[in-house]
N, C-alpha and C positions, 0 to 999 in steps of 0.2 A: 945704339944710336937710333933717331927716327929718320922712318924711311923720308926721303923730299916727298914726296906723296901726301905722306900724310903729314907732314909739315907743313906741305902748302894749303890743304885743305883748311886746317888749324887757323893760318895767316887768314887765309879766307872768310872762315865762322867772325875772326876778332874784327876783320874790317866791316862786314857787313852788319853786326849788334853794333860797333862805334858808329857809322855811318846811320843806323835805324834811331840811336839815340838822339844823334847829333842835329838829323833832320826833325825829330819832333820837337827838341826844347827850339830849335830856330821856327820852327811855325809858329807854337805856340805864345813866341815872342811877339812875333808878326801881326796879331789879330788882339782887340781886345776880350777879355775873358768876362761873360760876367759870372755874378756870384754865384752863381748854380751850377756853371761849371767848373768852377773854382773849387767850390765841395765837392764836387763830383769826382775831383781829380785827389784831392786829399783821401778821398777812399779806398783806391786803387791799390798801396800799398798792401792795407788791410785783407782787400778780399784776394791779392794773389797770395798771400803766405795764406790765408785760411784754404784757399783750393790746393793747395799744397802740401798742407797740414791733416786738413781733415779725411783725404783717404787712406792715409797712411795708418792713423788713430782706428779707421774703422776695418781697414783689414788685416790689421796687427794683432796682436795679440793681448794677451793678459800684460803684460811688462807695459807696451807702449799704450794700453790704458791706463792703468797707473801712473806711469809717468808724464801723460798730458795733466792728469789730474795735480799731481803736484805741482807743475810748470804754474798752470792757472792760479792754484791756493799760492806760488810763492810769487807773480808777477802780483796779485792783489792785494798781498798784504806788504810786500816791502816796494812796491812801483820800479822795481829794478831790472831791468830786459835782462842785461847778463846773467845779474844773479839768477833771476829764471829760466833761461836757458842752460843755464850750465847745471844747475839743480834736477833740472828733465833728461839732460843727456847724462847726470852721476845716477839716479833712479835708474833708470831701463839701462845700462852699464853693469849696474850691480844684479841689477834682477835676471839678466841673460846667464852673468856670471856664474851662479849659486841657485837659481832657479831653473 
């Protein structure tokens, strides 16, 4: 069982991200936007999974080189996120396995 301790801790982390979310889409609502921040905001997604991504690619190994590589060749040729995800995580899966 978890300690209350770190249960309440827990409680704590999920109200303070709900709260952090909650207060940026209510400003965000609050002001108008213009278009340049509007782009600006569409690319946010992008660059935190890339800073996410890309250290992990550059201090991995052989396998999680390979398997970014596929990731990219299978999101470019079929535009399918899952399917290339799930393609990158069966690649470095297999290549830890056997390799």
């Amino acid at each position: 069982m978890i300690e209350s301790r770190v249960f309440i801790i827990i409680l704590g982390m999920v109200a303070v991200t709900c709260l952090t979310r909650a207060l940026g889409f209510w400003l965000v609502g609050r002001f108008p936007l213009s278009r340049r921040l509007e782009a600006w905001f569409c690319y946010i997604p992008a660059t935190v999974l890339i800073s996410i991504v890309v250290p992990r690619i550059t201090q991995g190994g052989f396998a999680e080189a390979i398997a970014a590589g596929v990731t990219v060749l299978l999101a470019l040729r079929s535009r399918n996120l899952l399917l290339s995800m799930f393609g990158g995580i069966l690649v470095v899966w297999i290549m830890r396995q056997f390799l």
